[in-house]
N, C-alpha and C positions, 0 to 999 in steps of 0.2 A: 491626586491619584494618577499612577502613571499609565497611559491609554496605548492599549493595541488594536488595530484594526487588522482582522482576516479578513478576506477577500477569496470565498469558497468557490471552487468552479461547480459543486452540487453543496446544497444541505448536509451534513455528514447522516449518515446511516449505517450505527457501529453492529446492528444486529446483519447489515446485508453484506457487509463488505470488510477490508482489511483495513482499508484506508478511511473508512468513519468509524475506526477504531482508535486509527494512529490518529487521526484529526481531536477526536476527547481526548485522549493523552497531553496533546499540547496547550488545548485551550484549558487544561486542568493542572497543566507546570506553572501558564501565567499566571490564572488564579489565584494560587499558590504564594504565585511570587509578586501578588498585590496589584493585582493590572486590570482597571476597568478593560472589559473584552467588547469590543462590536463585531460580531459575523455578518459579512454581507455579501449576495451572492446574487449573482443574474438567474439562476438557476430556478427553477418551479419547486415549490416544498412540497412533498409528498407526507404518505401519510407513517410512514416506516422512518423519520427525520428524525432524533435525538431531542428532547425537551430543554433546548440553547435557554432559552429563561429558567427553567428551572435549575440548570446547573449556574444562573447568575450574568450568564452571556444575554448582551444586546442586539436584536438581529436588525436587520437592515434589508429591502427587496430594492436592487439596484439592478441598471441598464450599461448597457454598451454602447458607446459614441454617445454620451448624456451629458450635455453641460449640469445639470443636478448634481452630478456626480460630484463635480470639481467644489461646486457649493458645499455640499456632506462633507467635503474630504477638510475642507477649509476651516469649517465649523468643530469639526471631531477634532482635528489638528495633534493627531497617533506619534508619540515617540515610537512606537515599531508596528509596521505593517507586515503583514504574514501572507505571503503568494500561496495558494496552494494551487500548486502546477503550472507549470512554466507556462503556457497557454494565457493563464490569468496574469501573470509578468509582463508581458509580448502587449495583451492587452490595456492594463490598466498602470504600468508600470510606470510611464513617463508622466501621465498625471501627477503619479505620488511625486515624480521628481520633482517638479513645477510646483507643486503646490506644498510638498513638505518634506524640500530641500536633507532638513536636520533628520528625519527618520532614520532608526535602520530598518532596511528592506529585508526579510528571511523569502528567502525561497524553501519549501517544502516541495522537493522533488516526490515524492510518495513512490516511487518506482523512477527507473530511467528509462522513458517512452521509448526512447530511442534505442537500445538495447532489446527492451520486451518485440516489436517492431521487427527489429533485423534479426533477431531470432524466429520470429515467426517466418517472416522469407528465406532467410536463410534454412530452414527445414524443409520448406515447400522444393526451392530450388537446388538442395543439395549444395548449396555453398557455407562459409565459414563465414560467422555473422560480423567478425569485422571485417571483411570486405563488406556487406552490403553498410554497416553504420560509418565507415568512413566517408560515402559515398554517398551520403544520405542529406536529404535537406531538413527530415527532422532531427539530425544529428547537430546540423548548424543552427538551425531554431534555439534547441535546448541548451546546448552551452556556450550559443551567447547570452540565453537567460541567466544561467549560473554565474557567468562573467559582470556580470548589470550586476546581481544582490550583492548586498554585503555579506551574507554567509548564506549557503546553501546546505540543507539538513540531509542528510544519505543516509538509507536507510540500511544499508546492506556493503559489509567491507569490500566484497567482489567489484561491487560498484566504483566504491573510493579509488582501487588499485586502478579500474578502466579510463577515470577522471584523468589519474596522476599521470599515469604511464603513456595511456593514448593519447592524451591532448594536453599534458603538463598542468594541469589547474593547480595552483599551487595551495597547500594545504591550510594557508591563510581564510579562504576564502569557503572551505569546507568543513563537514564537522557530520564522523562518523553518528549517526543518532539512532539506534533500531528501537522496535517495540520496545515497552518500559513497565515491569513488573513490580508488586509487591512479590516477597519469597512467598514459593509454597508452603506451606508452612506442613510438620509433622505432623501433627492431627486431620488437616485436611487430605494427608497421602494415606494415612492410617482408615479414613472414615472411606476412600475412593472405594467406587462398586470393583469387585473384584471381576477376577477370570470366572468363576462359575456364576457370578452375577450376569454378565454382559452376553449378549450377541447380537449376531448378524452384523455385517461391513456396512462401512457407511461410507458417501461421498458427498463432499459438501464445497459450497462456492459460488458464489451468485455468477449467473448465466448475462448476465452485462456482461463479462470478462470471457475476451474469445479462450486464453488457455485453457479455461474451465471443461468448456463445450468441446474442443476437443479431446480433453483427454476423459470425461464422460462419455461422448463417442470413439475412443480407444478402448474403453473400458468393454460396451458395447458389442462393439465387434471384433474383437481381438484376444481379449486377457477373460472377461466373464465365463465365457465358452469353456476355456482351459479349468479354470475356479471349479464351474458345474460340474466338471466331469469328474474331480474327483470329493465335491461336496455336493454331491446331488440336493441336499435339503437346502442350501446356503442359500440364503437375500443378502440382495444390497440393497439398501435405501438409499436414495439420490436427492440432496438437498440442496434447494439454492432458488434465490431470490429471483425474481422476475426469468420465471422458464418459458420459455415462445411453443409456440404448437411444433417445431420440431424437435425439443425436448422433450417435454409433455409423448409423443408418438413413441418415444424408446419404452415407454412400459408398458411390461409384462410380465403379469404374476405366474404365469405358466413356467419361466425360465428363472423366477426371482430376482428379475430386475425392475424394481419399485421405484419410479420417480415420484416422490414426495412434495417436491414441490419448495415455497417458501416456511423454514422451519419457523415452530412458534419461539422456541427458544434452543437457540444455538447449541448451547452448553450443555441443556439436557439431554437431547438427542445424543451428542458428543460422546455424551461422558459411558451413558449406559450401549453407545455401541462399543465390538469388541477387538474391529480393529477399520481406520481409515484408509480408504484407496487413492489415490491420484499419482497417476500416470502423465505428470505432463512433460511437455513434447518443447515447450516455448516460456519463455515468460522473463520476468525480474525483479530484483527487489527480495520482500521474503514474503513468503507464500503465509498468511497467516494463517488460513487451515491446520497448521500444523505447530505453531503456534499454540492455538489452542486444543489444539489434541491431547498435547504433550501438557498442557495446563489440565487436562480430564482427565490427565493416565491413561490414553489411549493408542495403542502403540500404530503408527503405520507404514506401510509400502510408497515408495515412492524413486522418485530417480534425480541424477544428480542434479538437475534443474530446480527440483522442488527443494529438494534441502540445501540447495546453494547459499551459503549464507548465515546458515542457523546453524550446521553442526557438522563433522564428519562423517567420513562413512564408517571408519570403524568406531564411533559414537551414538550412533543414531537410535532413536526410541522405535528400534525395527528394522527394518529394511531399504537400502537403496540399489536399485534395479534397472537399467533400461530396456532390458528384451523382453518381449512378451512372455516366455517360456520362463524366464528365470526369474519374473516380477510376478507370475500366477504361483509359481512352485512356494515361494517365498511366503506368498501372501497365504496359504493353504499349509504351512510352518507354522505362521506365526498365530493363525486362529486353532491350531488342535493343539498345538504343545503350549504345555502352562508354564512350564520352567523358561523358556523362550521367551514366550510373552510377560510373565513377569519383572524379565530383563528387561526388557525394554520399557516395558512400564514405570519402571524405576529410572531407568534413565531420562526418560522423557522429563521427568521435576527436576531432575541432577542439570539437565541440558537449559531450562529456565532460570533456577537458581543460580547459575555460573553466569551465564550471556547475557539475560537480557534485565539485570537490577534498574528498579528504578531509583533507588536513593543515588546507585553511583552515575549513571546517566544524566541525571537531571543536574549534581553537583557540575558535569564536565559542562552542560548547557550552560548555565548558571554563570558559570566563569568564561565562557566563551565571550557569551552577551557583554557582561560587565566590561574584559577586556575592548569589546571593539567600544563601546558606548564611550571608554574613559578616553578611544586614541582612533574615533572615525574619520575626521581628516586626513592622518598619517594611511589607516587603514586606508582608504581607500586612495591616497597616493601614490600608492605600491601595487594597487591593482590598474595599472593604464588602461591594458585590453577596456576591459570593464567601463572606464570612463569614455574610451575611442567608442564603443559599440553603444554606449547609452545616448552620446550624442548622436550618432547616425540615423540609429532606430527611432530614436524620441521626436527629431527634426522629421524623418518619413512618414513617423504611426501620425503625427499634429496634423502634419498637413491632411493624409486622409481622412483620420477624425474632423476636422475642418470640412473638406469636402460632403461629406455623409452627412455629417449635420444641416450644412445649407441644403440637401437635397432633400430633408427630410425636411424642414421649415416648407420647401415649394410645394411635396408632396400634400403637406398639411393645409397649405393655402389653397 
């Protein structure tokens, strides 16, 4: 049976996040496509983690600088090892080399750090974020990671174009891949809670992710205020996973801003609110909030950062907005008018249906894989960079790791 080893930088956690969403998606293509799975992760397992044995995956609790490791790795002996985030590349990436040479290596970028990053600074400081990511050391971090794997998964076309064009990665070496659906299906759109079923806004996002928290505090102080004044009655419910005491302090049911907390399930909450908020300001990748919106028929406001990716502006299951005045006005449209919002609601499955299939997606995977597996030599003859930088890095990370280790043996004695 043919073996892959993941190498998680947390546990996936598909109910708190977007990316232990996209994480089950993948370990659920190998599945699929017959591949004993080990997930292994330095990471602490929490109690919100995904049931990895029960979907059939092996898990594994692994170290950093651990000679154990290089034993596990030796013993498993993976025809493909799966990075999720370049960070865990950087890390444990030149083991794999050493030790199993033949692998192909996938990088699961889940977002581009570096991008999400120099957008945030770049907002902060009023500059244009390719000045700050060309100029950036996590920009050199990451795509020498991309440069090391044999193919790197992107989750978002935006992204592809900034690979190709800003730094030439040649498309050998990449492989458009976003979220990946079954269609919604006619009965499921026919049976959705309707317009006079749903209310109240909703904003959802685990509070680990700074875009969240900010634009929960845009929402806050800027755009709800605008909302109230001309929906006196209106709530928003505020959802998301691990909220800190300065989340938690924005609620107030006098004003109808209800921070909720971690939902118990995502999808129902989703589905019976009437329409989603997110206002963000920074980010990358695609914003799976909205994602699953538009999977509950739930139309939302948003701006061109958050639907970057996923759909147009004149496509969108709603609104995209960046000024506070013309993102409240919008948002106070799309919850009173029913013929508005049922456009968009229907667009929202049209916009799923179209982008994001998973039979055609997994086909393109499918064939990517087989192609490098039948010509990894050639492939990665063609990728020099890639080789020049694996040797550099793998020769630096050994000797540290080297280092660490003795120091931890003295510490020990």
């Amino acid at each position: 049976m043919k073996k892959l080893l993941v190498i998680g930088y947390v546990w996936p956690e598909p109910d708190s996040s977007a990316a232990g969403s996209r994480m089950i998606q993948l370990l659920e293509f190998f599945l699929a496509e017959n591949y004993q799975i080990t997930f292994a992760s330095t990471a602490h397992k929490t109690p919100f983690m995904a049931n990895l044995e029960e979907l059939g995956v092996l898990t594994e609790e692994i170290a950093v600088n651990d000679p154990d490791f290089d034993r596990f790795l030796y013993k498993l002996n993976p025809e493909v090892v799966l990075f999720d985030r370049f960070m865990i590349e950087e890390q444990f990436g030149w083991r794999v080399e050493k030790i199993c040479p033949d692998a192909i290596k996938i990088l699961d970028t889940e977002d581009l750090h570096f991008l999400r990053n120099a957008r945030m600074e770049a907002q902060k400081w009023q500059l244009s974020a390719k000045t700050v990511y060309m100029d950036s050391e996590l920009t050199k971090r990451e795509i020498a990671a991309i440069y090391r794997s044999d193919l790197s998964l992107i989750i978002s076309e935006v992204e592809m174009q900034i690979l190709q064009s800003d730094f030439g990665i040649s498309e050998n070496i990449l492989l458009y891949l976003p979220f990946m659906f079954n269609p919604v299906s006619e009965e499921y759109i026919q049976f959705s809670p309707s317009f006079k079923e749903r209310k109240n806004f909703i904003s959802i996002g685990t509070f680990k992710h700074k875009p969240n928290w900010n634009a929960v505090l845009r929402l806050k102080q800027e755009i709800w205020p605008l909302i109230r004044q001309e929906l006196p009655e209106a709530e928003i419910h505020i959802y998301g996973s691990y909220p800190t005491k300065k989340v938690l302090d924005l609620h107030n049911p006098e004003t109808g801003f209800l921070v909720k907390g971690r939902a118990g399930s995502a999808s129902e909450v989703m589905k019976n609110a009437k329409v989603l908020l997110a206002p963000l300001q920074f980010g990358a990748g695609l914003k799976g909030k909205f994602i699953d919106a538009m999977r509950c028929g739930t139309p939302s406001v948003t701006t061109r950062i958050g639907a970057e990716g996923i759909s147009e502006k004149n496509n969108w299951s709603g609104f995209i907005e960046d000024k506070n005045e013309a993102f409240a006005e919008k948002a106070v449209v799309l919850y009173t008018d029913r013929e508005i919002w049922e456009k968009a609601h229907h667009a929202g499955f049209s916009i799923i249906n179209s982008r994001f299939s998973k039979e055609f997606f997994e086909q393109i995977f499918r064939r990517k894989l087989q192609k490098i597996k039948r010509s990894l030599i050639s492939h990665r003859k063609s990728n020099f960079t890639g080789s020049m930088l694996r040797h550099h890095l793998h020769r630096s990370t050994y000797f540290m790791s080297k280092y660490i280790q003795e120091k931890n043996k003295k510490t020990a004695d």
